[in-house]
OpenMM code with the backbone's topology and positions (N, CA, C; nanometers):
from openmm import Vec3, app, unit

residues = "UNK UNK UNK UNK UNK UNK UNK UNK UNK UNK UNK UNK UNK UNK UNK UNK UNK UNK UNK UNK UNK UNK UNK UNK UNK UNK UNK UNK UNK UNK UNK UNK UNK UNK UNK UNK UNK UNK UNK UNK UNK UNK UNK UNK UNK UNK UNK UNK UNK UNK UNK UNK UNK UNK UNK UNK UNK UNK UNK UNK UNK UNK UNK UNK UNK UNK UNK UNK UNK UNK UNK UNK UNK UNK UNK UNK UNK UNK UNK UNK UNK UNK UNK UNK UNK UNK UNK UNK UNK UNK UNK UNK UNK UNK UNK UNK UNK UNK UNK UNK UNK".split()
positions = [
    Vec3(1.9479, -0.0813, 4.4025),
    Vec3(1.8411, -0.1005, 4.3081),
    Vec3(1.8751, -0.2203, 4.2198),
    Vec3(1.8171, -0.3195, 4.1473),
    Vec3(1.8176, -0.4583, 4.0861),
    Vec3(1.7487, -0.4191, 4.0052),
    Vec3(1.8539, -0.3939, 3.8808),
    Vec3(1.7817, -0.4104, 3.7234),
    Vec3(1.7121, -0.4777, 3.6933),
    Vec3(1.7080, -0.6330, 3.7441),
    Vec3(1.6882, -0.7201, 3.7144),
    Vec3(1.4747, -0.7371, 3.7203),
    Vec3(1.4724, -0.6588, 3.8455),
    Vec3(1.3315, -0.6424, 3.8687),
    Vec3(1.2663, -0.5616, 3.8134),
    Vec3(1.3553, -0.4064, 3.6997),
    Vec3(1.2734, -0.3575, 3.6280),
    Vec3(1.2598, -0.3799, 3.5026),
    Vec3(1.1435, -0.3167, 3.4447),
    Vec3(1.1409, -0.3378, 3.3015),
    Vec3(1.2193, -0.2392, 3.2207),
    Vec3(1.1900, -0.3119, 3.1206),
    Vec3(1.3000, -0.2207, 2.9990),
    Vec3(1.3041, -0.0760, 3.0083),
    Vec3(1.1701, -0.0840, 2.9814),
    Vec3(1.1133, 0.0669, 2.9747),
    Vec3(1.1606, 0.1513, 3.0822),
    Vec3(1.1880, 0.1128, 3.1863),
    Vec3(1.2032, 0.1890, 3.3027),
    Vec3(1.3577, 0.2408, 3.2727),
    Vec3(1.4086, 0.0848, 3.2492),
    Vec3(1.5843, 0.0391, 3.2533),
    Vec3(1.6064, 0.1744, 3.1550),
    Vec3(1.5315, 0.1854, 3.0546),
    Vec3(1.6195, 0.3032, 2.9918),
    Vec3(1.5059, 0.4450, 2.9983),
    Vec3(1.4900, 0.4276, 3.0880),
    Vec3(1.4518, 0.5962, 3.1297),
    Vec3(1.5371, 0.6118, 3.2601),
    Vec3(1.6107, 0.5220, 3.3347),
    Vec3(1.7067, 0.5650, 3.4175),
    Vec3(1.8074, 0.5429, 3.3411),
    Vec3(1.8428, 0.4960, 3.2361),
    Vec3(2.0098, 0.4740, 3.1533),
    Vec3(1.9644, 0.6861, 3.1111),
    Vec3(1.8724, 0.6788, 3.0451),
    Vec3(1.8674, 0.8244, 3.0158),
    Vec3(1.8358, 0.9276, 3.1103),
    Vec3(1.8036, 0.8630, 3.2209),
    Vec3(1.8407, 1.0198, 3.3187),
    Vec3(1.9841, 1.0572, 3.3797),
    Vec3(2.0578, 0.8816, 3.3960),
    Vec3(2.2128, 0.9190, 3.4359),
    Vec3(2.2792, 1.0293, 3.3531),
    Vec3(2.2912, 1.0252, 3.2263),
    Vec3(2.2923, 1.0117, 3.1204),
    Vec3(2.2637, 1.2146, 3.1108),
    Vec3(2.1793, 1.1922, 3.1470),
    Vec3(2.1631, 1.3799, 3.1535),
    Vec3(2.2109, 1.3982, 3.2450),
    Vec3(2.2120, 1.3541, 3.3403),
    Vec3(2.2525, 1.4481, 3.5080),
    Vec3(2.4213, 1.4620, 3.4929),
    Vec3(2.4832, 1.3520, 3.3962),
    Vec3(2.6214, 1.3604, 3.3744),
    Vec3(2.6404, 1.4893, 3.3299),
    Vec3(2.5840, 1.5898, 3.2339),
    Vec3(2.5874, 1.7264, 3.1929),
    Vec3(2.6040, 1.7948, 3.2969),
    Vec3(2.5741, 1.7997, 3.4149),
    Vec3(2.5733, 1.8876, 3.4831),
    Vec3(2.6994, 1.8569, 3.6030),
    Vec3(2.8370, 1.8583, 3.5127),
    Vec3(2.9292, 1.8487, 3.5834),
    Vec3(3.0102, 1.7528, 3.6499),
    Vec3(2.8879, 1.6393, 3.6445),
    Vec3(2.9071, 1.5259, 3.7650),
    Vec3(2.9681, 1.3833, 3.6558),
    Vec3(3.0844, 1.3472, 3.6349),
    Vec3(3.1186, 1.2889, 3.5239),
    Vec3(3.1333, 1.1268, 3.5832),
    Vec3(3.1401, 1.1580, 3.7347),
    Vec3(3.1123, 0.9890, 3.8086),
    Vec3(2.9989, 0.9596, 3.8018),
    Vec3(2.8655, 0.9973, 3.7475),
    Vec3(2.7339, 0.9405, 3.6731),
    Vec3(2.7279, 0.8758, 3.6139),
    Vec3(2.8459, 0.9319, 3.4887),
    Vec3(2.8980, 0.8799, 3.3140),
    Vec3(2.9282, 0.7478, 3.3667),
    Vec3(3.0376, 0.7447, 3.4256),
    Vec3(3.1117, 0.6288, 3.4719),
    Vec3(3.0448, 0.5409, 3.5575),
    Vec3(2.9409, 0.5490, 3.6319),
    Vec3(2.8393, 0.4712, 3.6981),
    Vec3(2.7220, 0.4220, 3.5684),
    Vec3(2.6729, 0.4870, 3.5021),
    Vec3(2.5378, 0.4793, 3.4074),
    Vec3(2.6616, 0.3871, 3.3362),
    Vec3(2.7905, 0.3989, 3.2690),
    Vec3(2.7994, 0.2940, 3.1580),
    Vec3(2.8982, 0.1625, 3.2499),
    Vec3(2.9184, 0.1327, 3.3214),
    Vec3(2.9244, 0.0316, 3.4222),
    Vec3(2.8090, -0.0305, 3.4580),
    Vec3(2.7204, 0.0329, 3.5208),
    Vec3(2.5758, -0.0094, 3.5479),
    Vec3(2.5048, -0.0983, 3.4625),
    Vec3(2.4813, 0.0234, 3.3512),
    Vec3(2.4026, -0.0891, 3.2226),
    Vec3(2.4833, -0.1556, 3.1219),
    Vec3(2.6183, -0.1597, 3.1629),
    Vec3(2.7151, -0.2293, 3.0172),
    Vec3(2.6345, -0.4249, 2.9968),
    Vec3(2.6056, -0.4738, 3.0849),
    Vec3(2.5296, -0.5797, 3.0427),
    Vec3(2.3899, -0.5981, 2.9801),
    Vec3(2.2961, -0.4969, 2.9813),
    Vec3(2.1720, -0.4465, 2.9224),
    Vec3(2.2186, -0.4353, 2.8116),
    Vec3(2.3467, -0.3434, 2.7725),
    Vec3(2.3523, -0.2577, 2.6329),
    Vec3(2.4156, -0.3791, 2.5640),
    Vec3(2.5090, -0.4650, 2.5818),
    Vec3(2.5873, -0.5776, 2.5043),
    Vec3(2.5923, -0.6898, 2.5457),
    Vec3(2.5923, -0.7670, 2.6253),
    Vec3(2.5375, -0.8826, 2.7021),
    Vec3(2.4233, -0.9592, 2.6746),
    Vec3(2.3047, -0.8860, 2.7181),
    Vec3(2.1574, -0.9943, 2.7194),
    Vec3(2.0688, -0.9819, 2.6126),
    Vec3(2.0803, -1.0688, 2.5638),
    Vec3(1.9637, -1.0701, 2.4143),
    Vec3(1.9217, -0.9804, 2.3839),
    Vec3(1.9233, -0.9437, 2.2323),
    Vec3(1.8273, -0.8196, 2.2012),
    Vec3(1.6789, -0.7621, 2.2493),
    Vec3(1.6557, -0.6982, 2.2716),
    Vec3(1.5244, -0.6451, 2.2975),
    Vec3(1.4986, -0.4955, 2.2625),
    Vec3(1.3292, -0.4336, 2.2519),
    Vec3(1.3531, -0.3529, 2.1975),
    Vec3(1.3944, -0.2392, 2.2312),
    Vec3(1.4526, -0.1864, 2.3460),
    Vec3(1.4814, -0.0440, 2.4071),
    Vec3(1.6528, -0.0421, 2.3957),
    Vec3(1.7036, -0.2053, 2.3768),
    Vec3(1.8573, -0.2148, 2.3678),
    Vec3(1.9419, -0.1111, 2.2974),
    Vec3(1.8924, -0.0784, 2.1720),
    Vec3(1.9805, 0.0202, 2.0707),
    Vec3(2.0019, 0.1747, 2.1713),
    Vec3(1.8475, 0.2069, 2.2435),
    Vec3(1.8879, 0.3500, 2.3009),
    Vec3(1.9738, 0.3140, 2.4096),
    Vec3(1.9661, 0.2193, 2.4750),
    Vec3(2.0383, 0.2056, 2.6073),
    Vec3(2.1549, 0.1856, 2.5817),
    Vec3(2.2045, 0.1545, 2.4502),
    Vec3(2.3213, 0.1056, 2.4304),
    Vec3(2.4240, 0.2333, 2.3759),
    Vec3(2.3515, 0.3276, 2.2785),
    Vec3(2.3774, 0.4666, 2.2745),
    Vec3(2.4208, 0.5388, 2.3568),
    Vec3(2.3370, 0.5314, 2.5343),
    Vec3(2.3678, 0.6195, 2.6478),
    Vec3(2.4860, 0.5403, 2.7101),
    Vec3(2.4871, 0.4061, 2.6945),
    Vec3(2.6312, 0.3439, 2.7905),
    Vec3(2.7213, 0.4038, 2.7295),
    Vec3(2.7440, 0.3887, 2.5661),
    Vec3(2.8684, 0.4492, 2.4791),
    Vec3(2.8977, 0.6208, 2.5017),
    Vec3(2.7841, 0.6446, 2.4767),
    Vec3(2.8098, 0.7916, 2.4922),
    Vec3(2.8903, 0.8429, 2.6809),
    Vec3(2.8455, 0.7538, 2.7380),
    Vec3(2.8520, 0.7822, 2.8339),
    Vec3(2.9986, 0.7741, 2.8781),
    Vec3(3.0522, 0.6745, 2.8351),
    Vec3(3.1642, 0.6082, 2.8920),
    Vec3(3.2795, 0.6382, 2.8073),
    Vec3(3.2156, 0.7089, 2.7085),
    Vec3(3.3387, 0.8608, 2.6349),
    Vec3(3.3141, 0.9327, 2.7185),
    Vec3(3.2494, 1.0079, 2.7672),
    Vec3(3.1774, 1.1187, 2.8798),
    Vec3(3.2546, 1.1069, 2.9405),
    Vec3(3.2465, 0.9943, 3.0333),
    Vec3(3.3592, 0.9720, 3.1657),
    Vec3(3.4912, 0.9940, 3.1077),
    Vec3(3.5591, 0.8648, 2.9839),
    Vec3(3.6883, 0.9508, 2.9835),
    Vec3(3.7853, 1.0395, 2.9468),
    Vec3(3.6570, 1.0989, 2.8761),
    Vec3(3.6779, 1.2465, 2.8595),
    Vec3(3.7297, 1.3353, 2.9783),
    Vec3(3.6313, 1.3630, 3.0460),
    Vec3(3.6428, 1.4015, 3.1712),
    Vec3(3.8111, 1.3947, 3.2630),
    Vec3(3.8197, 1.2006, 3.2478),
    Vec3(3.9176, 1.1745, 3.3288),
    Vec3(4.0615, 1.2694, 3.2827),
    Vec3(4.0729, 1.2247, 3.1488),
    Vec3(4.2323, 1.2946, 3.0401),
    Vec3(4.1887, 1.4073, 3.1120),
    Vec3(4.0975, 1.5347, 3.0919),
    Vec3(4.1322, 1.6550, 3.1355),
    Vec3(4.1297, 1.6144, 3.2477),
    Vec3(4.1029, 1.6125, 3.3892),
    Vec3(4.1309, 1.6014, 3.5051),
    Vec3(4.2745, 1.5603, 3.5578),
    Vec3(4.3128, 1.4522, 3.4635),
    Vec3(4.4591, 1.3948, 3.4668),
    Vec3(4.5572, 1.5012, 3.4121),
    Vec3(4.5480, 1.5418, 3.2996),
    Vec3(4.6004, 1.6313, 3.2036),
    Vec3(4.6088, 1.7546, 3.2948),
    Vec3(4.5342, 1.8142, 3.3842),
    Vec3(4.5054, 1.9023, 3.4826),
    Vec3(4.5844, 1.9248, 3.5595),
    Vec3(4.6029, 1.8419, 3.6953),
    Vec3(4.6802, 1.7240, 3.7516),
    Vec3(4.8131, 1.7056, 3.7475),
    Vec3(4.8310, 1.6602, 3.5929),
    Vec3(5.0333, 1.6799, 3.5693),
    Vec3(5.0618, 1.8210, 3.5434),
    Vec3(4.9714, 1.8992, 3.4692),
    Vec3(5.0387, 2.0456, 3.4593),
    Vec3(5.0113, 2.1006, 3.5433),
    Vec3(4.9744, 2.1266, 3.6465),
    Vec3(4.9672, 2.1611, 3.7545),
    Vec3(5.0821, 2.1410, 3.8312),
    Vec3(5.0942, 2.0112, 3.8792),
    Vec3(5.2344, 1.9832, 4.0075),
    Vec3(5.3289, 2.0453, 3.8676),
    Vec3(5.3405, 2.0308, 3.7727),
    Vec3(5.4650, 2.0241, 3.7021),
    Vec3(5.5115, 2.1510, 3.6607),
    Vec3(5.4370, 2.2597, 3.6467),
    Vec3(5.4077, 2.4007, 3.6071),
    Vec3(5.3875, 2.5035, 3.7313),
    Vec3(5.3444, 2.4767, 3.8516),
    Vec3(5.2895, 2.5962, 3.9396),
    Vec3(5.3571, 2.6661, 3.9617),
    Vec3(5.4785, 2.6263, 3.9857),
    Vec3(5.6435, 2.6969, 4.0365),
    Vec3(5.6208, 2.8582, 3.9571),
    Vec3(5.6435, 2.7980, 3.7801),
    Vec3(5.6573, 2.8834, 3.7050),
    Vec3(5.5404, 2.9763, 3.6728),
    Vec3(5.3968, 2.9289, 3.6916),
    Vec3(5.3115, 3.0341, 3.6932),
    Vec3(5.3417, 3.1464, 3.8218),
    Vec3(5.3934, 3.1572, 3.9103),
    Vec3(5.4051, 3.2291, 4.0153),
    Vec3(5.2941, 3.2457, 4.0698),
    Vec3(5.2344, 3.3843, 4.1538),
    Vec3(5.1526, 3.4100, 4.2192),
    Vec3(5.0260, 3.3625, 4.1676),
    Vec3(5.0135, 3.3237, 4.0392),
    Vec3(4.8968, 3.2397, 3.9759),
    Vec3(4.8493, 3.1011, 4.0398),
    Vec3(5.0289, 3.0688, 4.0477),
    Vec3(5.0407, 2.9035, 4.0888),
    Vec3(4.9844, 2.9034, 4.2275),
    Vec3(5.0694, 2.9500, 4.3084),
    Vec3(4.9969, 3.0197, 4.4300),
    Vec3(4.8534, 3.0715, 4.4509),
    Vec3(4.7783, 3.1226, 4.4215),
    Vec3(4.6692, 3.1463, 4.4507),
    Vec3(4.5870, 3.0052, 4.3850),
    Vec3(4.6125, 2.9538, 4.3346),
    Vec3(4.5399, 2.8109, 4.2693),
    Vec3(4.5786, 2.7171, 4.3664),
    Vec3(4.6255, 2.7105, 4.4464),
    Vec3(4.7078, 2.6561, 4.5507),
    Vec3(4.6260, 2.6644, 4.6832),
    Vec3(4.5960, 2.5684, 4.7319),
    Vec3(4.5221, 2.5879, 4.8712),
    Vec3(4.6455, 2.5324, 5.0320),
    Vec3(4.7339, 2.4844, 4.9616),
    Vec3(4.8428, 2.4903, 5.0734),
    Vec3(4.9744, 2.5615, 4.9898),
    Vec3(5.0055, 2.6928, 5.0458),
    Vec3(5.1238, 2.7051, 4.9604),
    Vec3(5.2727, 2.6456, 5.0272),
    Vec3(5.4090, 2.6441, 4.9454),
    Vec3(5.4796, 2.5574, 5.0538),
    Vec3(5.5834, 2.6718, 5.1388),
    Vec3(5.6439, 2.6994, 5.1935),
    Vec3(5.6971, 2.7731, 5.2497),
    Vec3(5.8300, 2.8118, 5.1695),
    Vec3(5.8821, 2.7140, 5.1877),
    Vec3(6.0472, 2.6578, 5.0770),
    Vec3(6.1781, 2.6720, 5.1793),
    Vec3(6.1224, 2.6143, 5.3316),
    Vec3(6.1852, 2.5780, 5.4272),
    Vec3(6.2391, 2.4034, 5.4332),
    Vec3(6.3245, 2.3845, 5.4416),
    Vec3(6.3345, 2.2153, 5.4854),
    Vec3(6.3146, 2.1891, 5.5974),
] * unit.nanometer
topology = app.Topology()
chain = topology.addChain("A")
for resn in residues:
    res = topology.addResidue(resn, chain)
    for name in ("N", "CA", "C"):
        topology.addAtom(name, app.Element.getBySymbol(name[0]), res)
């Protein structure tokens, strides 16, 4: 799709639908919607829909790395901790290891 061919109006009724659909779990939206429009929101001359569009890139692109820290944060305590949760660690575990060499 080429921003470039729509109008404003449009430009930020899709900055604001990414923008919602990110709520529903999907946090590579966040990270697509404020990549996508980061030149709309700070880049190209003012115009008048700029301030909301520029709201949903920001908001958004906390969204995403929000998301990322817990996922990461997730991630290290996980490999680093499972041992010691035991059968917890294990059942969170979709390959368990044997503890054969």
């Amino acid at each position: 799709m080429d921003l470039n061919r729509m109008s404003d109006t449009k430009k930020l009724q899709l900055c604001r639908w990414y923008f919602k659909v990110g709520f529903v779990l999907l946090p590579f939206v966040w990270a697509v919607n404020s990549i996508w429009f980061f030149k709309e929101a700070f880049v190209r001359p003012p115009f008048e829909e700029q301030k909301q569009i520029k709201k949903y890139v920001i908001m958004s692109g906390a969204g995403a790395i929000a998301w990322a820290i817990v996922l990461i944060s997730w991630a290290v305590a996980f490999q680093l901790q499972r041992v010691s949760w035991g059968s917890t660690g294990d059942a969170l575990s979709f390959i368990v290891p044997l503890g054969r060499a």
